[in-house]
Backbone as a printed PyTorch tensor [residue, N CA C, xyz], in Angstrom:
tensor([[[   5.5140, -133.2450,  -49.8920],
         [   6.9210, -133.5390,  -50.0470],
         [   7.0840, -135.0460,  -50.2770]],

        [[   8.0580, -135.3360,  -50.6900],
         [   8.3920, -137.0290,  -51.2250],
         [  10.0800, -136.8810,  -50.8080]],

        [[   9.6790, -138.2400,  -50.2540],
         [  11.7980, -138.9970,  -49.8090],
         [  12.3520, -139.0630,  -50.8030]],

        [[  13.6460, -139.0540,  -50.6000],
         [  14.4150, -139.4680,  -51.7980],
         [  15.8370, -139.4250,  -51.0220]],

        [[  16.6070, -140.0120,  -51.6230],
         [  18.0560, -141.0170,  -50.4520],
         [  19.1290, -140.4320,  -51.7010]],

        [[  19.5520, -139.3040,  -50.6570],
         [  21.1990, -138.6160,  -51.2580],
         [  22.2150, -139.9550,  -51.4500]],

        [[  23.0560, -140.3360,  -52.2630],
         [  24.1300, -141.3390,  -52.7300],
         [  24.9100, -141.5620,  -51.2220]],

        [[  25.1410, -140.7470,  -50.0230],
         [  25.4330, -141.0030,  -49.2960],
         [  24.4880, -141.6350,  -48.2240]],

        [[  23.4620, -141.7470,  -48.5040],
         [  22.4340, -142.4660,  -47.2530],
         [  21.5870, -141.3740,  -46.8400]],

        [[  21.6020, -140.2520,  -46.9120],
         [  20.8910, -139.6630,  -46.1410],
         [  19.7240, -139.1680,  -46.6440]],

        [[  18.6570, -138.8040,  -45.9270],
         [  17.2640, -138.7170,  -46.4090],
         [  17.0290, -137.4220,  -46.7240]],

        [[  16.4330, -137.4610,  -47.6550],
         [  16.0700, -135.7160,  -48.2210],
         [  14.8470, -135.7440,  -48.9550]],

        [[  14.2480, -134.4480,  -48.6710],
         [  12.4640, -134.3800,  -48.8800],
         [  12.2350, -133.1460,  -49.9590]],

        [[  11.7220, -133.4240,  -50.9600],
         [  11.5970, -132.3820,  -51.7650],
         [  10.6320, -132.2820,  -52.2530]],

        [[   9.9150, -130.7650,  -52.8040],
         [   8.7400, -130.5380,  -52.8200],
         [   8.5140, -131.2000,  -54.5690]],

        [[   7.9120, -131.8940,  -54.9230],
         [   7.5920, -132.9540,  -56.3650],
         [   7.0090, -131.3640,  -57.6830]],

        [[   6.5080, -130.8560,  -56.9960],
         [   5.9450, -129.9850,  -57.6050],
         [   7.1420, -128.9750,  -58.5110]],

        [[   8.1940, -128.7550,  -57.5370],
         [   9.7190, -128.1570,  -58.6450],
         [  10.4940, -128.5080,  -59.3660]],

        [[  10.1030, -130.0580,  -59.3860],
         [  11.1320, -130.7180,  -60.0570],
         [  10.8650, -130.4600,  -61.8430]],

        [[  11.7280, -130.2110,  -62.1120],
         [  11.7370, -129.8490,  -63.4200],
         [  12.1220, -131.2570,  -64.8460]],

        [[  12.8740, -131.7710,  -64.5360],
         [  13.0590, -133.3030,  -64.9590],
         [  14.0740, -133.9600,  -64.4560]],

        [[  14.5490, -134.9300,  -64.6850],
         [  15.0770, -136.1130,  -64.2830],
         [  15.9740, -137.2460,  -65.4190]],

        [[  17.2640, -137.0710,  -65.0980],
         [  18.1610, -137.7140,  -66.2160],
         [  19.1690, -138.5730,  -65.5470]],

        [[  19.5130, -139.6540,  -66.1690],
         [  20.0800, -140.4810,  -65.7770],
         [  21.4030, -140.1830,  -66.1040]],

        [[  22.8180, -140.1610,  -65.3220],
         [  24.0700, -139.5770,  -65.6570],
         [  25.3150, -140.4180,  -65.3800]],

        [[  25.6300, -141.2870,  -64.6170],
         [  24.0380, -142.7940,  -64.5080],
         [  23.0990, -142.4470,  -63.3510]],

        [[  23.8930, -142.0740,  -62.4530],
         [  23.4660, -142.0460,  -61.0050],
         [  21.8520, -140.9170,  -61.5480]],

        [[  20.9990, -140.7810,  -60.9400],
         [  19.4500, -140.4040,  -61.4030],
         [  19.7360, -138.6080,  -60.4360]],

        [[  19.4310, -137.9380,  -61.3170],
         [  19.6810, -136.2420,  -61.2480],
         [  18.2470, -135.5860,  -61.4140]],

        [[  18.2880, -135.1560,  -60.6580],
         [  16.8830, -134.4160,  -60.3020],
         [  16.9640, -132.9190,  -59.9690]],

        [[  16.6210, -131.9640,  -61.3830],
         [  16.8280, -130.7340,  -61.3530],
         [  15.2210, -130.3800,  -60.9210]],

        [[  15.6330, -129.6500,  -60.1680],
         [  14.6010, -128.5390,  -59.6000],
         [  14.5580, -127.0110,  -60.3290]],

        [[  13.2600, -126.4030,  -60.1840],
         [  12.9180, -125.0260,  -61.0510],
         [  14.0720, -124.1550,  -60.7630]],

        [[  14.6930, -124.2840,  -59.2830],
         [  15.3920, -123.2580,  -58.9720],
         [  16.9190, -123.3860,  -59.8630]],

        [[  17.1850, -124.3160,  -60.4870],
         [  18.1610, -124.8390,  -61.2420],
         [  19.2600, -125.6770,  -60.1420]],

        [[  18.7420, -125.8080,  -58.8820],
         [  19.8080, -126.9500,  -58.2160],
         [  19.4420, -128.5870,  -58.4670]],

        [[  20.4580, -128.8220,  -58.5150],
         [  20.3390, -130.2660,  -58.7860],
         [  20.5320, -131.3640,  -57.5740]],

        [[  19.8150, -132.2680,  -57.5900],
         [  19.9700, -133.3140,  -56.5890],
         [  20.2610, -134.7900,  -57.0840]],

        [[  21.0890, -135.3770,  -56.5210],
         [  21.7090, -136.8240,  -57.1630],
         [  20.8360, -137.4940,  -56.4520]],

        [[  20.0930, -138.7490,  -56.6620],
         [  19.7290, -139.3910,  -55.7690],
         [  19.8870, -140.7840,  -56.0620]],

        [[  19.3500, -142.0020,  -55.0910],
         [  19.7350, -143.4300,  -55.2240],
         [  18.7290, -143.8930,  -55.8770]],

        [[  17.4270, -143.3700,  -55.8090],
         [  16.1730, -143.7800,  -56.2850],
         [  16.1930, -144.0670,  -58.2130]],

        [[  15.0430, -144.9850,  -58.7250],
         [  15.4730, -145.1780,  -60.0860],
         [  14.0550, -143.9070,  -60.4790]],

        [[  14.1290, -143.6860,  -61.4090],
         [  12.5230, -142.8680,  -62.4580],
         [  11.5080, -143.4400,  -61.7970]],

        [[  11.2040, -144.6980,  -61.8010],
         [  10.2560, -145.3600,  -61.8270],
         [   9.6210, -145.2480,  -59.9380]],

        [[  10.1850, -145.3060,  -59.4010],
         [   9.9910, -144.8370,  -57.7280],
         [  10.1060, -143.8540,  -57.5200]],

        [[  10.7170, -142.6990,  -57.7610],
         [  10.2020, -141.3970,  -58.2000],
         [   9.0180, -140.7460,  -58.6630]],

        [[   8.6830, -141.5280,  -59.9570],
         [   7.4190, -141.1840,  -60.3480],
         [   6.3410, -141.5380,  -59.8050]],

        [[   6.4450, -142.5000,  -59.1810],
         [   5.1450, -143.5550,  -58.0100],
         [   5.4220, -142.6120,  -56.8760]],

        [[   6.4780, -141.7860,  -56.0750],
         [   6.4510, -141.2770,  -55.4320],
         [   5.5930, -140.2240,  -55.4780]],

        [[   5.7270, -139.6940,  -56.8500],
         [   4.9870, -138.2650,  -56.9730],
         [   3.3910, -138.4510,  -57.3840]],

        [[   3.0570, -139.8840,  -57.7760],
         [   2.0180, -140.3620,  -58.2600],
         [   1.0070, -140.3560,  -56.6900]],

        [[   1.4020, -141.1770,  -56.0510],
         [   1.5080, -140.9110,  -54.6730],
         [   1.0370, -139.6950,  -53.7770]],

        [[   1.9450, -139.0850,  -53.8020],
         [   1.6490, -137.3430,  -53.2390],
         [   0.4270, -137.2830,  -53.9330]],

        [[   0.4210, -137.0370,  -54.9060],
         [  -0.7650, -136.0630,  -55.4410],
         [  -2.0130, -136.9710,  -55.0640]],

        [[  -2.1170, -138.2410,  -55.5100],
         [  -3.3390, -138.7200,  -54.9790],
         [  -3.7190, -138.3150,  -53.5270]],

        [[  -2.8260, -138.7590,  -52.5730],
         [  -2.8370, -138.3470,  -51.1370],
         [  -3.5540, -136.3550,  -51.1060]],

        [[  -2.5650, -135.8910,  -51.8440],
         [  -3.0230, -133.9720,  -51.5520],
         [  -4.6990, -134.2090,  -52.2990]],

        [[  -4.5670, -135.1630,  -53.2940],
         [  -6.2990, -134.6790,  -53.9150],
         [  -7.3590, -135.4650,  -52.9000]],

        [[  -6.7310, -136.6040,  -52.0060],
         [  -7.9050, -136.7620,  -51.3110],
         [  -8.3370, -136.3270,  -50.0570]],

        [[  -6.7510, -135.3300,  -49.4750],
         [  -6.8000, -133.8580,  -48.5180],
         [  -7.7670, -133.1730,  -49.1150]],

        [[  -7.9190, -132.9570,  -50.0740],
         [  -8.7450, -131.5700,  -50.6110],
         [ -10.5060, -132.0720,  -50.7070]],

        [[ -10.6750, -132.8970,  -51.0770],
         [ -12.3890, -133.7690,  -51.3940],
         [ -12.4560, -134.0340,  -49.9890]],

        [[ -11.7240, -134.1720,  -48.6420],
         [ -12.2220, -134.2760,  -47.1720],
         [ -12.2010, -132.9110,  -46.8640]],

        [[ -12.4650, -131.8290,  -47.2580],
         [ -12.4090, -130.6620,  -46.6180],
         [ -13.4690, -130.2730,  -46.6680]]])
């Protein structure tokens, strides 16, 4: 899962793997497979390091097993 900060402050964790893409409306919109959408404060670019992130972290869970 990866953070990401609802327009009101609050913290929300979503699985990187559903996200389907990401458009700027301005505020940064983050549709998920299920077709809900999430607004968040974060820009693309910390998003994508977020998810860049995760996965390194899950692939070096998996090579310690």
């Amino acid at each position: 899962m990866i953070e990401v900060t609802r327009l009101n402050g609050k913290k929300y964790w979503i699985n990187p793997h559903q996200i389907e893409c990401m458009e700027l409306k301005p505020d940064l919109t983050l549709t998920l497979l299920s077709g809900k959408t999430v607004v968040v404060s974060e820009t693309p670019d910390q998003i994508v390091d977020r998810i860049v992130e995760y996965r390194k972290r899950i692939g070096n869970y998996s090579q310690e097993l």
